[in-house]
N, C-alpha and C positions, 0 to 999 in steps of 0.2 A: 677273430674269435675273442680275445683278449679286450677289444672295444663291445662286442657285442654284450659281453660277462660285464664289464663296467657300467655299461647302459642299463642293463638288468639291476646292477647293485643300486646305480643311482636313482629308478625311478623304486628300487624298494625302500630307501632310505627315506624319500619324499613323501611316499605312501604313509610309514610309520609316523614321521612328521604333522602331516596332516591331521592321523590318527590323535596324535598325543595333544594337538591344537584345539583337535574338539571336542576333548575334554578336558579342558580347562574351563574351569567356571571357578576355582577360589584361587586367593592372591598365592599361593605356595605352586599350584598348580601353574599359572603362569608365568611365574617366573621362571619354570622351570621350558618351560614350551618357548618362550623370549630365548631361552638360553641357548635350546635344542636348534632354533632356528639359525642363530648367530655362529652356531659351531659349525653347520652344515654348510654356509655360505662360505665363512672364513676360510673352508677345505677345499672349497670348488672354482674354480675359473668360470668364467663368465659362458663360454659354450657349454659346460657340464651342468648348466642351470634349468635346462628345457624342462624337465621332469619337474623340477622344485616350481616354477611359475605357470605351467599344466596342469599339476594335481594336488602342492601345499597353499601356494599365493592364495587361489580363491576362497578355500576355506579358511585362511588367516584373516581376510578380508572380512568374512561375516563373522567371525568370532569378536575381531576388535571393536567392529561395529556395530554386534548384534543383530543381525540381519539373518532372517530364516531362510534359509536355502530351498527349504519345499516349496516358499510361495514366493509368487510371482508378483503378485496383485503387490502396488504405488501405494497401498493404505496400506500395508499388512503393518500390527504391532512393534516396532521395535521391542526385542526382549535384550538382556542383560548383557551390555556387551564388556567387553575390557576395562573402555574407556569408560563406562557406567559401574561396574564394580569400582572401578579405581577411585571416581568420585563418590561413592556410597560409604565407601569403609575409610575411607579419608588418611589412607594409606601413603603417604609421602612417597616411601619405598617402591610401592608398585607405581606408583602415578610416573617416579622418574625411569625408571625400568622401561617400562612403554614407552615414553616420550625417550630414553635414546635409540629404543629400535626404530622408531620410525620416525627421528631425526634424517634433516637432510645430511648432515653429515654421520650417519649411520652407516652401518656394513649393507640394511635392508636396500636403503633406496641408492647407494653404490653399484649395489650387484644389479638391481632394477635399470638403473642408466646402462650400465653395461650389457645387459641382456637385449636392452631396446639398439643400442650399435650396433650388433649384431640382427636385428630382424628377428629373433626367437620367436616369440608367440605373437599373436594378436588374439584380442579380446571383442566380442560383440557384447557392446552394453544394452541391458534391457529396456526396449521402448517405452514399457508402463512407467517406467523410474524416469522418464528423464522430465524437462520442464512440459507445465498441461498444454501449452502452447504450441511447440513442438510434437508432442504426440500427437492434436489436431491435424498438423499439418502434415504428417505424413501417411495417415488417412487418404487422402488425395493423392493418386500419384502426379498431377499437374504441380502441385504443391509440392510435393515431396523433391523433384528433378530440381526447382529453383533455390529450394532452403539453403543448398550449399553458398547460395552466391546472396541471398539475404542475410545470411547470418555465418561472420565469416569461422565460426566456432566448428561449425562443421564442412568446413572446404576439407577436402580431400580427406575426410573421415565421414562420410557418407555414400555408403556402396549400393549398390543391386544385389539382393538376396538372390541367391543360384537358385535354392529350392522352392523359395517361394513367387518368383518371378518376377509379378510387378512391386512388391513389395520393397521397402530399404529397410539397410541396419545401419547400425553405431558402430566402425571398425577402429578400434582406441590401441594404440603401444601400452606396454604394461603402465607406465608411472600415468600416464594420460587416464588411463582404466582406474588405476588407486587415487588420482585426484577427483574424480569422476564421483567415486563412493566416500572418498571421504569428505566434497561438499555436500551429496546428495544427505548425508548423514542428518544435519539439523531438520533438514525438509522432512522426512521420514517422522522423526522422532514428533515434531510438532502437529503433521498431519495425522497421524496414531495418539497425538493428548489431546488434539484439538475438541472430541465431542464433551471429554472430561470436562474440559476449561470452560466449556461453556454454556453451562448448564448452574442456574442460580434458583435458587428458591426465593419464589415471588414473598413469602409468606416474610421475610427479613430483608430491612433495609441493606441493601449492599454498599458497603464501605472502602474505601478505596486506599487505606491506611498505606498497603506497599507499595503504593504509588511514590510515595514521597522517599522510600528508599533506594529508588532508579533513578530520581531526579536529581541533578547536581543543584545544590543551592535551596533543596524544600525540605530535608530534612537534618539536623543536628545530631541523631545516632546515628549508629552504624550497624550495619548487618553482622551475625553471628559467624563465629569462623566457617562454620561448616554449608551456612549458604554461600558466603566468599570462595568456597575453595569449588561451588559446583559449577562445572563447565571449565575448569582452569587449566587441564590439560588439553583439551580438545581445542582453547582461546591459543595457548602456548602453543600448539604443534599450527596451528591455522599462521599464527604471527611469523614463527619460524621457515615457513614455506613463504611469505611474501618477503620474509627479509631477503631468502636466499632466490628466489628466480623472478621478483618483480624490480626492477629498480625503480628509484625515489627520485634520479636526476632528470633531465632530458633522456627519453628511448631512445632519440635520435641522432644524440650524440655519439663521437666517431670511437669516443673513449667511457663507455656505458658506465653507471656506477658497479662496483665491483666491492664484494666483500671475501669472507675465507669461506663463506655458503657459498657463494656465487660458481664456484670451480666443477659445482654437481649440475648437472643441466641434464635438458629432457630428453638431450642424444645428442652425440657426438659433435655432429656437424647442423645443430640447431640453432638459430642467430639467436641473441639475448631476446632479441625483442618478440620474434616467432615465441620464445618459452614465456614471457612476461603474457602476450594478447591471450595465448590460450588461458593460463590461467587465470586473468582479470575477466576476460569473455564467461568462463565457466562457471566463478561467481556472481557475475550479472545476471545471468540466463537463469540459475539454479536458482539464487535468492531475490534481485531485485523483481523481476520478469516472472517466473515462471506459470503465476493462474491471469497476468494482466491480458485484457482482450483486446488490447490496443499494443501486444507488444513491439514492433518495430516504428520506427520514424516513418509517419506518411507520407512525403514525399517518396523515400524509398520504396515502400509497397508500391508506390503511384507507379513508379517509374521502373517495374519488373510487372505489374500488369495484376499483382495481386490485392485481393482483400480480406478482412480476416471476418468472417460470419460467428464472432467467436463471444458475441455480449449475449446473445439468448443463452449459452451454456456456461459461459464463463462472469456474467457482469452480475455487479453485483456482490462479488466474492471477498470478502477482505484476504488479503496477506496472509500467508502461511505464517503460525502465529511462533513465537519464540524465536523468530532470526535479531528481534531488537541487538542483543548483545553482541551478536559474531558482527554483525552487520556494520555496530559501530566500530570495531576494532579495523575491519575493511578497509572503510571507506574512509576513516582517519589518516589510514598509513598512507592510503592513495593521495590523501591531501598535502601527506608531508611533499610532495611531489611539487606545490607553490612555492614553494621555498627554495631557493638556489643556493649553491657551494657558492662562497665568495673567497675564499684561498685559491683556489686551482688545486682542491683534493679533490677524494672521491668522498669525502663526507659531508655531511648535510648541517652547516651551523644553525642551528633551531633559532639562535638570536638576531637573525638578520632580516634586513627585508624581503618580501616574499618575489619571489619571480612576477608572477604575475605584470604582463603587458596587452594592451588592450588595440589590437590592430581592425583592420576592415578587408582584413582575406580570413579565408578559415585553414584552419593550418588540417596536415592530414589526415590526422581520425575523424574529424568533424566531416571535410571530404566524404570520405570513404561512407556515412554512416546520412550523407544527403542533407544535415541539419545544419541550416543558416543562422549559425551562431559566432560571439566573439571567440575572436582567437585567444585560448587563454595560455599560452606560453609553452604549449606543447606537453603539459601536463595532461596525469591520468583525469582529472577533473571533468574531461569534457566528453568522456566514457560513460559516466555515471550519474550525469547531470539530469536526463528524460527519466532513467529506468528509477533513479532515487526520489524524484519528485512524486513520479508516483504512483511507487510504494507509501509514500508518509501518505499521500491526498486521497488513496484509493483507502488506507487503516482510517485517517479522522472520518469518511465520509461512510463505511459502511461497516463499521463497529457499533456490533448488534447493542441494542439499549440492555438487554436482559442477559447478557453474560460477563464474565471471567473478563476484563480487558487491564491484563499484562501486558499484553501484545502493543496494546496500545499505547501504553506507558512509557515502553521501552523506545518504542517510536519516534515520542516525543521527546525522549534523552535523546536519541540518535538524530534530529531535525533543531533541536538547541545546538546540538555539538557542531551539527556542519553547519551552524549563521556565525559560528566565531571560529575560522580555522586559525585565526592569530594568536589563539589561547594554545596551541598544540606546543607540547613538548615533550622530550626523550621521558621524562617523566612516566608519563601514561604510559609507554609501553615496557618500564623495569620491571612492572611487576610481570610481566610475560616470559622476562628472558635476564635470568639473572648474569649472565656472563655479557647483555650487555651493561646491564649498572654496575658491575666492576669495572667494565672499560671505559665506560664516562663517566665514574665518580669522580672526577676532578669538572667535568663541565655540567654535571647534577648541582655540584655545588653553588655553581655560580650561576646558574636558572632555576631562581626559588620561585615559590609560588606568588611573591611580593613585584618580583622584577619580571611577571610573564606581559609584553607586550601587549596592548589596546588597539584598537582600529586605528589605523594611518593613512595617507592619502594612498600607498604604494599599492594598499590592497583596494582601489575602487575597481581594478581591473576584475576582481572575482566576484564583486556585488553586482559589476552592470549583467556579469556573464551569466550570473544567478540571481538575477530580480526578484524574479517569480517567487524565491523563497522568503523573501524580505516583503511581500508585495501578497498575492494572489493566495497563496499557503495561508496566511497569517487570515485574510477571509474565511476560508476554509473551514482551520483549525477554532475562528470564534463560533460558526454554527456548532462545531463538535464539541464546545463549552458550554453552549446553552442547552446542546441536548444533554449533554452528563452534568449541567451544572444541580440537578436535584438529586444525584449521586451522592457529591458527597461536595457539599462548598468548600470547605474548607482548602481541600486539593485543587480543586478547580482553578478557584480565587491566585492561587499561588502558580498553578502553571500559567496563567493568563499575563499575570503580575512577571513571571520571569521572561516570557518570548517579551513584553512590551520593555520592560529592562534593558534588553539584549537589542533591540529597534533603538533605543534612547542611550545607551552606554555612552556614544560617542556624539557632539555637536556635529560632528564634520559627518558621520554616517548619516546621523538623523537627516543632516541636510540634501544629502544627497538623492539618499529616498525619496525625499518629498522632489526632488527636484526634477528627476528621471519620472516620476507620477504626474508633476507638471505638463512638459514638453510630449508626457504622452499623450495628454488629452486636448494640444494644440498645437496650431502649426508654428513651422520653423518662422522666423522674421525674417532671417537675410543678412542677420549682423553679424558676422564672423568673430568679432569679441563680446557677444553674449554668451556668457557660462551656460547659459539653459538651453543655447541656439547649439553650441558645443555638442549636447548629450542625445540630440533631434536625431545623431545617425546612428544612433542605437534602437531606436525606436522599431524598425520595421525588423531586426534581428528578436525581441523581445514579442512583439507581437505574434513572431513565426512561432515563437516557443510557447505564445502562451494558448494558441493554436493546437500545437502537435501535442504538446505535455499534457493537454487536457481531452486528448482526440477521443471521441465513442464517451465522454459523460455526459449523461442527459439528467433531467427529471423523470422521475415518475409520479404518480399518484401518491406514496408515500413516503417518498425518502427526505422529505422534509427540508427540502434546499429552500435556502433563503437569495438567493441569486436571480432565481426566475430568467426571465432576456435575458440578463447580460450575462449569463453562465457562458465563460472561457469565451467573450469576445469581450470582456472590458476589464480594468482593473478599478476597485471600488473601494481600495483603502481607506484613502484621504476624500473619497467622496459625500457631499454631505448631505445627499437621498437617502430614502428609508431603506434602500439597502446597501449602504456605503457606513464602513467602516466606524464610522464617528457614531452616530445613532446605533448602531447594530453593540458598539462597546459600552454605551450609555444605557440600553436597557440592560445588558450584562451587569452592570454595577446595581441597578437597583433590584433586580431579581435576587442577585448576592446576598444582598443588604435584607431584603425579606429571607432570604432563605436561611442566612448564619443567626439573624435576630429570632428567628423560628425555631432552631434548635437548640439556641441558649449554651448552656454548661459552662464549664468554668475558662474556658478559654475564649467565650465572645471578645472577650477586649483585647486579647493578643491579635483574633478572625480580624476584627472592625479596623484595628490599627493598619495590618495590611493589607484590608480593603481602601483605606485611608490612600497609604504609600501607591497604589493601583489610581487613583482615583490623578491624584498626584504627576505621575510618570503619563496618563493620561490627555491630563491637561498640558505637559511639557510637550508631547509627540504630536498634541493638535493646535498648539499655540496659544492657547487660554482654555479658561473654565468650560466645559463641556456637560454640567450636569446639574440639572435645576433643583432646589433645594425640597425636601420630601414633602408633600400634602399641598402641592399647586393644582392649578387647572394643569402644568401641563402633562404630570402624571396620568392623568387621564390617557393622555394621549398618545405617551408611552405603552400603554396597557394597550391601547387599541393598535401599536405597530408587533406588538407582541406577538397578539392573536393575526395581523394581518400577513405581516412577514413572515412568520414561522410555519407556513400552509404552504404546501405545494401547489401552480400554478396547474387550473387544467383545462376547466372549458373557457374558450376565448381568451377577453379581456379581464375575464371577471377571475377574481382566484377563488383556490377550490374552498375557503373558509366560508364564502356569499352561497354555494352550494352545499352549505351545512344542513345536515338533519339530526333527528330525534337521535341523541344519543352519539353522534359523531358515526354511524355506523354506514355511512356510506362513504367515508373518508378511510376508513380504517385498513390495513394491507392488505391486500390479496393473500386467502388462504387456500389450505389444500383440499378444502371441501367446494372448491369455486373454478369455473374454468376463466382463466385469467383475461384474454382478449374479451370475451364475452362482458366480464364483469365493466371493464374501462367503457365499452360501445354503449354500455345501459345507462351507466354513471351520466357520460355525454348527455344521451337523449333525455336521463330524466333532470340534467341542470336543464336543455333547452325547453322541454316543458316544463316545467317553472318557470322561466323566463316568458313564453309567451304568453300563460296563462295569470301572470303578476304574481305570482306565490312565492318570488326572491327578494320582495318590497314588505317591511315588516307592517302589517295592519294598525292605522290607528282608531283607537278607539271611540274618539269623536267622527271619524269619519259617519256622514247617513247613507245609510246602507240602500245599495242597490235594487231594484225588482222586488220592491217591499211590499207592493198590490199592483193589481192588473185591474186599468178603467178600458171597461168595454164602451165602446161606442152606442151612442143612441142609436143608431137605426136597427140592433140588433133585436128592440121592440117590434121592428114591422118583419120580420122574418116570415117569409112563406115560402112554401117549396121545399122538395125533398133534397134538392141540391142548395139551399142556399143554407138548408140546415145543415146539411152535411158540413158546408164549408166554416159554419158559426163551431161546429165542435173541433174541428180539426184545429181552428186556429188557436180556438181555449185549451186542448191539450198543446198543441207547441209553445203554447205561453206557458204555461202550467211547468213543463219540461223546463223552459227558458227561466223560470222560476227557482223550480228545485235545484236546476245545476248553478245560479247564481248563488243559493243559498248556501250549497254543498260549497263551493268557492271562497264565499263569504267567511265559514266555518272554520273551514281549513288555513285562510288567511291570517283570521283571528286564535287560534291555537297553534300556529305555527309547524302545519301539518305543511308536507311535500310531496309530490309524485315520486314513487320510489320503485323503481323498477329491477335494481343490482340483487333481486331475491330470485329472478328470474336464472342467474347469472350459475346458483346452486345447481352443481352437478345430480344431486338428489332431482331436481326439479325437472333440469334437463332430460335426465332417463324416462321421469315418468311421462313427460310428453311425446320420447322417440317411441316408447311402449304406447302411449295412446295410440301415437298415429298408426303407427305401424299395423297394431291391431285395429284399427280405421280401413288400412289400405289391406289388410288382410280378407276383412271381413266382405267389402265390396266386390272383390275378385273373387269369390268365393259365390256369394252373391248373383252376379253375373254367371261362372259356372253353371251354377243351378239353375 
């Protein structure tokens, strides 16, 4: 009776709790519901918790997070959560209030661990929220039965709905459930700003000013306190959860790193490493993954029988926009993971050489994940290496011209940051965690910014394993400069100038590059002490990557790739075809050159200078001079790869620029007044009619013109008979015919008219001819009736 009266009082106290959670919306208000919480926990044993993780957790959940509990719907608005008040009002107070309750060394996620020992609740996460990838996938239940064993995030957290049958849910332990929402958080928030962000007024040139305040190294000010401090607790409590359940040494070590976070774990009898994959897996999936339609490794899909039919609904899609920043904090810490303890601590000497070893097996996650890659030392690195690539190559390639591109910005900080992990120190992450710059202010001191390590030979092991980002990215990223470079030069010129920097920093990197670029594009010799013969058994592990990294991108009619063929079956850096690196950076500098001498102002000479310094670092990465002096013949001919290059490939051999019409309007994207297949089949037929009709060949105007008069034959004088007349008129009309349609040809040649069929292709057009016929096939049977 006495337990029963207990149980009653606890789930009334949880109730009232709840109650007072949600209404909290100002800073006095919460603090006092933070408090309300912490009192309630502190009273309770870890079995007296069912009620408080039943009927207060969830609603604590969407109050911190701002998350509306009536709706359902993966887009809904994020509104005002905790953590958004907290950065609004710029509350120091409430910012750390929060951030200790949902510290891992807090009372909350204590009592959370505790709760989960015991098996208390389980949680079903909602399908709509989770990655778009996985929500496809469970559509199918053929799909759905394998997902556990594709992706190992969901091994034994993917059940059979009782009530709905063939159906699966998300079955998460409480902390697995709170990690679940609090990465889902930025994805939310970003996909509820994204229509905001990306909507620009045609009518004003868009300027790219705050680009240069995400970039390390583009711009001399610095942001206002109150843009600095937004996202700071959400970055801080993100750092605090990797410090405390990911470690940074070998996973597989007998003796894991260990901190005084480290002691909170995800249950009881949960191995370090089980707590570390969920939560690294969880952020891959939510952020790097979740709209990619190529998300897992092809071999893998290969070798489970499935395929993902996911680019008609998913391609085409950029990156959910605002992860730049959490992303970078990530995938940084992960990288601190190259880096080995050289003491025999359990701490990380930032100033040593990096782990990194470069073998010819693949160590176990590589394993497990199917991809024939180097072994990188048993580091997180090799987690992150597909789903990060891209992420960056999916934001440079389909970052709309006419919007908001933050996203892309930040992108670009986070693709600079991971080509130099050697630059990484405790540094970067004090400002996350002040109790740790109190405890390294004696090795802060002596890792200045002066003494931060440069490329060494020790790190080739992480450039062979990540080529592609030094290599095939850096293609990529030059198309997505030519198309923003009328944005705003000025930015442009400078992020271009800083990745070629970052390629040229080091003689020894630079050579390396070039060198693994070499032995790509030729065979081995046979000589065991050639250095370039050396780097030949990397070859076929890079070519797998540059395979799977790039799996499901194609062309289409407008996305403007300059790759054509060789898209993701060759590498084009150091090649010196028109669409190989060298040419492709030399029209870049003279387009620049027109575009900063075009806008003038008072800063040309600072612009020109480092276009200069670009031109410069240039000619060091390609071995000499690269760029012929301004008003040559060969300018000309630059202008002509301009226009040729920069045209999507479509009918045949010939690219879609020689299938040019009036106005560029059959090159122009598919719109929503056109049925899409349709419009591509027309486009086809009407380049091959110009081709076989000659109207792809520009007319010249000395040219003498064809079927200019028609000589009849003498004998048409002796014509008698009603058949021989007959036959005299028939032939003078088919001449006549053969006449006018040369003429009409002639016309059309000499005005640079085309066969244009893609009007056909108009959904308007389409109706009105299902209505003709239809009313055709109406009227007949009708007809017939009667």
């Amino acid at each position: 009776m006495i337990s029963r009266s207990y149980a009653t009082d606890t789930q009334s106290k949880s109730s009232d709790i709840a109650a007072t959670i949600l209404a909290a919306s100002s800073p006095p208000q919460i603090l006092a519901a933070c408090d309300a919480v912490e009192s309630f926990l502190h009273k309770h044993t870890a079995d007296q918790t069912r009620w408080f993780f039943s009927i207060t957790f969830p609603t604590l959940i969407c109050k911190i997070f701002g998350f509306d509990e009536s709706s359902s719907s993966s887009s809904a608005v994020v509104k005002s959560g905790w953590i958004d008040i907290a950065a609004l009002s710029n509350d120091s107070q409430l910012a750390g209030r929060i951030f200790n309750l949902l510290s891992p060394t807090g009372v909350l996620l204590s009592s959370i661990v505790a709760a989960d020992g015991l098996s208390l609740v389980k949680y079903v996460f909602p399908v709509e929220r989770l990655p778009e990838w996985v929500r496809y996938m469970l559509q199918n239940e053929r799909d759905s039965r394998v997902l556990s064993d594709l992706c190992p995030l969901f091994k034994n957290r993917l059940k059979e709905d009782s009530v709905k049958g063939s159906s699966f849910q998300v079955q998460l332990n409480v902390l697995e459930y709170y990690m679940f929402w609090f990465i889902y958080y930025p994805v939310c928030r970003g996909n509820s700003e994204g229509p905001q962000t990306v909507r620009v007024r045609r009518s004003k040139r868009f300027r790219l000013e705050n680009w240069a305040y995400s970039i390390p190294g583009l711009s001399s000010t610095k942001r206002g306190a109150e843009q600095k401090n937004e996202g700071n607790l959400y970055m801080r409590l993100l750092y605090a959860y990797l410090r405390a359940y990911v470690p940074v040494g070998d996973v597989k070590a007998h003796q894991p790193y260990r901190s005084s976070l480290l002691q909170y774990s995800f249950a009881y009898d949960t191995p370090v490493v089980e707590k570390a994959e969920f939560l690294v897996n969880s952020l891959i999936h939510f952020w790097l993954v979740d709209n990619d339609f190529s998300p897992l490794p092809v071999i893998l899909c290969k070798s489970f029988g499935v395929s993902f039919p996911f680019r008609s609904v998913l391609g085409e899609t950029p990156p959910t926009s605002g992860l730049g920043e959490v992303v970078n904090v990530f995938v940084k810490y992960l990288n601190l993971s190259s880096i080995a303890p050289t003491d025999g601590t359990d701490q990380v000497d930032y100033t040593e050489s990096p782990r990194w070893k470069v073998g010819g097996t693949l160590n176990a996650a590589q394993s497990r994940n199917a991809v024939p890659v180097m072994d990188s030392g048993n580091s997180w690195n090799s987690w992150i290496q597909r789903p990060l690539y891209r992420l960056i190559l999916r934001t440079f390639l389909y970052c709309p011209v006419e919007s908001s591109i933050k996203n892309a910005s930040q992108v670009f900080t986070l693709w600079v940051s991971y080509l130099e992990p050697w630059t990484i120190c405790m540094e970067e992450f004090a400002e996350l965690d002040a109790d740790l710059a109190k405890s390294n202010k004696s090795t802060l001191k002596e890792v200045t910014p002066s003494m931060l390590r440069g490329y060494t030979s020790s790190w080739q092991g992480f450039v062979l394993a990540n080529y592609l980002y030094y290599s095939s990215l850096v293609m990529h990223f030059i198309g997505f400069a030519h198309k923003f470079l009328h944005t705003d030069p000025e930015v442009i010129v400078k992020m271009v100038s800083k990745v070629i920097t970052v390629l040229t920093s080091s003689t020894e990197l630079m050579d390396l590059i070039k060198n693994v670029d070499i032995v790509f594009h030729s065979k081995a010799t046979g000589s065991s002490k050639s250095m370039l013969n050396a780097l030949h058994r990397y070859v076929p592990a890079i070519r797998e990557q540059l395979q799977d990294w790039e799996d499901g991108l194609s062309e289409t009619d407008a996305d403007g790739s300059f790759l054509h063929e060789n898209w993701n079956k060759d590498l084009q850096l150091f090649s010196d075809g028109e669409d190989g690196g060298q040419k492709l950076l030399q029209l870049f500098v003279l387009r620049a050159e027109s575009e900063l001498q075009s806008i003038g102002g008072e800063n040309l000479s600072q612009n020109l200078q480092c276009l200069d310094r670009l031109k410069s670092e240039l000619c060091q990465l390609f071995g000499g001079p690269i760029l012929q002096p301004m008003n040559t013949p060969e300018t000309v001919q630059y202008e002509h790869l301009r226009n040729e290059i920069f045209k999507p490939r479509s009918f045949g051999n010939r690219a879609m620029v020689d299938i040019k019409y009036k106005g560029d309007w059959m090159k122009r994207p598919i719109s929503d007044d056109e049925i899409g297949w349709l419009a591509k089949v027309l486009v086809k037929l009407s380049g091959w009619l110009n081709e076989s009709l000659g109207l792809s060949q520009i007319e010249s105007s000395q040219e003498s013109p064809s079927w200019s008069y028609v000589d009849l034959s003498s004998d048409a004088r002796s014509v008698s008979g009603p058949m021989e007349t007959i036959k005299v008129m028939l032939c003078s009309f088919i001449s006549f015919l053969l006449v006018l349609s040369g003429a009409g040809l002639r016309f059309m040649r000499e005005h640079g008219f085309r066969v244009n069929l893609r009007v056909l292709a108009s959904k308007k057009v389409v109706v009105v001819l299902l209505l003709v016929a239809a009313f055709s096939l109406l009227r007949r049977a009708f007809c017939r009736v009667g």
